[in-house]
Backbone bond lengths (Angstrom), bond angles and torsions (degrees), N, CA, C in turn:
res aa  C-N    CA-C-N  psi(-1)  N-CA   C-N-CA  omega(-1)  CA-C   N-CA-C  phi
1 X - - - 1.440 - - 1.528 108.58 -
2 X 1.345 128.47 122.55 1.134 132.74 162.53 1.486 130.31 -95.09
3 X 1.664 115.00 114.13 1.583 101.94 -177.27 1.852 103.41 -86.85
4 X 1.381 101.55 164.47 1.264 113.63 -177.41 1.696 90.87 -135.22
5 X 1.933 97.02 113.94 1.220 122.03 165.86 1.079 121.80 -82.40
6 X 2.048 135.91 112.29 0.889 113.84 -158.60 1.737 100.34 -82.82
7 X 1.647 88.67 172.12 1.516 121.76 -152.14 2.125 93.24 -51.38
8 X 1.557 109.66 157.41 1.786 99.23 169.13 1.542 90.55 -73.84
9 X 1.322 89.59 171.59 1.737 111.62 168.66 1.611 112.76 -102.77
10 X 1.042 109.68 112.89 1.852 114.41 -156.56 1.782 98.82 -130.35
11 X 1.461 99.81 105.51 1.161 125.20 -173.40 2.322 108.97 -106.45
12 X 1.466 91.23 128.64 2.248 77.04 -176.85 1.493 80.65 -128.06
13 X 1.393 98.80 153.54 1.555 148.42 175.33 1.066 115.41 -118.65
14 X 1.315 124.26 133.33 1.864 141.50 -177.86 1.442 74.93 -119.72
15 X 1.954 89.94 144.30 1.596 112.53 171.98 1.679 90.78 -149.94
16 X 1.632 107.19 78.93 1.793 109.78 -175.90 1.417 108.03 -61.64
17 X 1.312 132.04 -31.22 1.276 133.58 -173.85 1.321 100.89 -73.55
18 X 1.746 144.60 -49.17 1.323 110.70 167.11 1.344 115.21 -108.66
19 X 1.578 111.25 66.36 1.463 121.60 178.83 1.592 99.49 26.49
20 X 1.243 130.10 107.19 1.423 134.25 172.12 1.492 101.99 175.53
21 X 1.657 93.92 146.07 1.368 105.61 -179.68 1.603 108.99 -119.77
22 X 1.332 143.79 155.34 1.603 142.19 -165.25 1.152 87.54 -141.08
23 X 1.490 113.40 124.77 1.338 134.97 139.82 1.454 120.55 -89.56
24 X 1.689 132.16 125.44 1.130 122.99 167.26 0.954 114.32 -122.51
25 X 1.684 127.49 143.39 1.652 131.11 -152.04 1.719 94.10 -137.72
26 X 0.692 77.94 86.67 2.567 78.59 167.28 1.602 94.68 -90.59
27 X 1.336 106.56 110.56 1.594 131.33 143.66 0.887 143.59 -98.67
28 X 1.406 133.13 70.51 1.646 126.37 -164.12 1.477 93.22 99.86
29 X 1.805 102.00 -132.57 1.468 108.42 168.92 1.646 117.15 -110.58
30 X 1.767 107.97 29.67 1.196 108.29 -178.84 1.612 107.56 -114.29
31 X 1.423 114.13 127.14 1.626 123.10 176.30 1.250 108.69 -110.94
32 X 1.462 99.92 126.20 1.081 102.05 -172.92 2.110 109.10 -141.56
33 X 1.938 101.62 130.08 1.092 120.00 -155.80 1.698 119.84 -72.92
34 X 0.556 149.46 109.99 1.754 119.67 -174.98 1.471 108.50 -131.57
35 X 1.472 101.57 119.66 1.847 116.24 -149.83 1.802 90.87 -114.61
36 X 1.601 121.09 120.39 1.426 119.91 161.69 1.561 121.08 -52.07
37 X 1.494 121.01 -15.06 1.320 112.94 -177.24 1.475 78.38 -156.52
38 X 1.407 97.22 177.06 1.610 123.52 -149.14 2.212 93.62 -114.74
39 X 1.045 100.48 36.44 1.902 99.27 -163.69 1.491 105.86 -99.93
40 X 1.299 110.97 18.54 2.075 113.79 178.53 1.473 96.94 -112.60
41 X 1.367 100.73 133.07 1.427 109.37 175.85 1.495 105.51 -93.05
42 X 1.320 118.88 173.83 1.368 151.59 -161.01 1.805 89.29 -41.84
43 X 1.764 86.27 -72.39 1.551 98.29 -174.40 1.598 139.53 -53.96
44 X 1.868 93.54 -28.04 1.621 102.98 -172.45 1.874 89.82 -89.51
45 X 1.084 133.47 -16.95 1.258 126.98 164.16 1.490 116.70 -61.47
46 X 1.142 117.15 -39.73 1.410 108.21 -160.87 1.470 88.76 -102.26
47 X 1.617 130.64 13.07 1.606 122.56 175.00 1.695 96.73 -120.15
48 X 1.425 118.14 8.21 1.414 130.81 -171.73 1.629 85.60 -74.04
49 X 1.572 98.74 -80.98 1.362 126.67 -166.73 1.809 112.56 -53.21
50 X 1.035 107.34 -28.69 1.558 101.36 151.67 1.473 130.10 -67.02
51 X 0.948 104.13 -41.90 1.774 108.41 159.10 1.354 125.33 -36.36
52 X 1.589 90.40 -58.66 1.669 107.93 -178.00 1.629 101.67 -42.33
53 X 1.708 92.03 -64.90 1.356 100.67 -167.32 1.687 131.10 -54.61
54 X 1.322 102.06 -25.73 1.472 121.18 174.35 1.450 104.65 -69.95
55 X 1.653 124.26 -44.71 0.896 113.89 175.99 1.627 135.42 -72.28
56 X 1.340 112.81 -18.92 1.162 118.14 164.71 1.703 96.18 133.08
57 X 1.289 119.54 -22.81 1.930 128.98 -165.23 1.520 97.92 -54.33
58 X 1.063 127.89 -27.71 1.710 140.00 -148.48 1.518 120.35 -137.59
59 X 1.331 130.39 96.30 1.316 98.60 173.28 1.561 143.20 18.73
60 X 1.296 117.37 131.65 1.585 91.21 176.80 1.558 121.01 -89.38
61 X 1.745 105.06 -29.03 1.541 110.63 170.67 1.909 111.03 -32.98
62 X 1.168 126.05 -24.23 1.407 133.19 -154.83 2.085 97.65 -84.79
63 X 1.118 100.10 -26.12 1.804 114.81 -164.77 1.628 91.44 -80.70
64 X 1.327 150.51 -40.26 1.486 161.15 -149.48 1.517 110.42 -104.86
65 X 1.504 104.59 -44.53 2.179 108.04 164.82 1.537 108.87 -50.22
66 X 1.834 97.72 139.20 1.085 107.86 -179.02 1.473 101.85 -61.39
67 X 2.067 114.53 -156.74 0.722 120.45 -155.58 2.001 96.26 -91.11
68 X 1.578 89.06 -39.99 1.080 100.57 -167.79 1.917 117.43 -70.71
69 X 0.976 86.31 -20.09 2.026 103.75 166.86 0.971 112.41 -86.72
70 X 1.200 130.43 -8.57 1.399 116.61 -178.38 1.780 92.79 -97.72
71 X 1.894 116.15 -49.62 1.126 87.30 157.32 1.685 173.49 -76.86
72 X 1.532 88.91 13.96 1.291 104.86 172.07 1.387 117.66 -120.48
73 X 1.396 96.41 17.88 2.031 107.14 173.77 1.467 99.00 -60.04
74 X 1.538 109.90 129.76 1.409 92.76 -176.50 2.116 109.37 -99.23
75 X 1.603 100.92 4.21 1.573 106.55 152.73 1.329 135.00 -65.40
76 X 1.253 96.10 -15.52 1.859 105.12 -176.76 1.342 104.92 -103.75
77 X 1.539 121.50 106.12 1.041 113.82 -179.55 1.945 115.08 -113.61
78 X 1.251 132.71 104.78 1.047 126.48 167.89 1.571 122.65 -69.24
79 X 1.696 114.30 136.66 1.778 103.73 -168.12 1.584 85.58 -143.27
80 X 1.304 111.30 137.69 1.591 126.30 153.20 1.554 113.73 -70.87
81 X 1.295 108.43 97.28 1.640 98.42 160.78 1.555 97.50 179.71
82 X 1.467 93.51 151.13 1.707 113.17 -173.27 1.354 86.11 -137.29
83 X 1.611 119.21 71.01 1.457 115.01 137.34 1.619 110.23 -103.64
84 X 0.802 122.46 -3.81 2.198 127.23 159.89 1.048 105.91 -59.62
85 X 1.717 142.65 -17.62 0.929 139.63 164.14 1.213 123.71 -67.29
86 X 1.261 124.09 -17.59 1.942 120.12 -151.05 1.531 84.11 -100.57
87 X 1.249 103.84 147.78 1.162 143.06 -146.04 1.783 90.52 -89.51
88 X 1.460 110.52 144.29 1.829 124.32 165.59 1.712 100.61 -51.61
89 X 1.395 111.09 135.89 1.386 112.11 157.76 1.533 108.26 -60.39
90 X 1.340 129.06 -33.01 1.625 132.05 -179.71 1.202 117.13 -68.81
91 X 1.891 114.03 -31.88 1.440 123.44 156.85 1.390 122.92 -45.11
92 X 1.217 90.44 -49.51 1.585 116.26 -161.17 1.773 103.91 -62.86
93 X 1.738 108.50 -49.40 1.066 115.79 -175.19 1.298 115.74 -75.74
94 X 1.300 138.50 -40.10 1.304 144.60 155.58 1.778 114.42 -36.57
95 X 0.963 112.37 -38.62 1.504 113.73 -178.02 1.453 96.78 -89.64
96 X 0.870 141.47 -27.80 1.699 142.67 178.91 1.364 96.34 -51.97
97 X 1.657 107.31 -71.10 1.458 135.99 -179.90 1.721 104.49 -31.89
98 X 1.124 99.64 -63.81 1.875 107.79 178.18 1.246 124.55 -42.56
99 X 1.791 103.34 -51.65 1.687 95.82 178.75 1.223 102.69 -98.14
100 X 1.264 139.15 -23.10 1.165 89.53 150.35 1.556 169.18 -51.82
101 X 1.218 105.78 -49.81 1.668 117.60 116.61 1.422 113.23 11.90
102 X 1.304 110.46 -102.34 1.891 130.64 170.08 1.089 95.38 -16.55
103 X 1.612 119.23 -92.02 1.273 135.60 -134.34 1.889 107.19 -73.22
104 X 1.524 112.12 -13.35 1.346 120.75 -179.58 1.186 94.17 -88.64
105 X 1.921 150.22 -49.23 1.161 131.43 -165.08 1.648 104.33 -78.02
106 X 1.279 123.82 -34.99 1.147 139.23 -169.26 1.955 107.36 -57.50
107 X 1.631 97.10 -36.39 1.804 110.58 -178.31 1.510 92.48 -72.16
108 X 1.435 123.31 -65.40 1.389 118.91 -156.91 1.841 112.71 -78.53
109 X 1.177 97.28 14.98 1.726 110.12 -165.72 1.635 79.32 -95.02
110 X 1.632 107.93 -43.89 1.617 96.89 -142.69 1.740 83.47 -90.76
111 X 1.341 132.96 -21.73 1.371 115.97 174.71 1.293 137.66 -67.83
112 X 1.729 108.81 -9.41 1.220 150.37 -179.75 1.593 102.07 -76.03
113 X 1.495 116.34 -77.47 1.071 117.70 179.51 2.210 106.60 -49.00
114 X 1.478 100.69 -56.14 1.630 87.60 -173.61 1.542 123.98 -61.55
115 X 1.434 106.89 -22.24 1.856 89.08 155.21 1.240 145.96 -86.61
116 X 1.770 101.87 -7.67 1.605 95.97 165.28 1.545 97.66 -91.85
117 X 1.175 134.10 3.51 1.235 119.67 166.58 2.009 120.20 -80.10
118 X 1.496 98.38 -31.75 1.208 112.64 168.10 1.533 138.30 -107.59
119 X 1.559 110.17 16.85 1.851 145.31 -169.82 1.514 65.79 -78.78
120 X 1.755 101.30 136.17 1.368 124.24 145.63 1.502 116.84 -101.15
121 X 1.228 106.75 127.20 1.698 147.20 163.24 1.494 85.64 115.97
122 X 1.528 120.38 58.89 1.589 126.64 128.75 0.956 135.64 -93.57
């Protein structure tokens, strides 16, 4: 018998003013944060996740915990890392595929143009 867990709910946030990107992942009853740089303090973290929660991204029980429960909730997990960023090897290869592509019609385009530019009895 195979169960099928449905998929997390994975919500991202741009914060251009302190260069940072937020990933948020709800699994079960575990949320979990994942920040490209380390630039949220104590407080805007624990007023982040109220947001969430106000907004609907997060549980709402999570918006009403004190300060100090929220920081020792051991469901809320905040993590530094921007490996969610790196790119599909299939991405990766498809765009390889492209310029190359490009850069081959673009060579024989421009060798095209320089011999009828340089064909004698033009």
């Amino acid at each position: 018998m195979r169960i099928h867990l449905p998929p997390p709910r994975v919500f991202e946030f741009s914060f251009p003013q302190l260069d940072t990107l937020l990933r948020v992942e709800e699994m079960d009853s575990r949320i979990v944060i994942r920040a490209t740089r380390d630039t949220f303090s104590e407080q805007r973290k624990l007023s982040f996740i109220r947001e969430l929660a106000a907004e609907g991204f997060i549980p709402d029980e999570l918006r009403w915990f004190s300060d100090q429960r929220l920081r020792t909730e051991s469901n809320v997990h905040w993590i530094v890392d921007h490996s969610w960023l790196a790119l599909s090897p299939r991405m990766l290869a498809r765009s390889r595929r492209f310029m190359i592509g490009f850069i081959s019609i673009a060579a024989v385009g421009w060798i095209a143009v320089m011999g009828f530019v340089f064909w004698p009895g033009h």
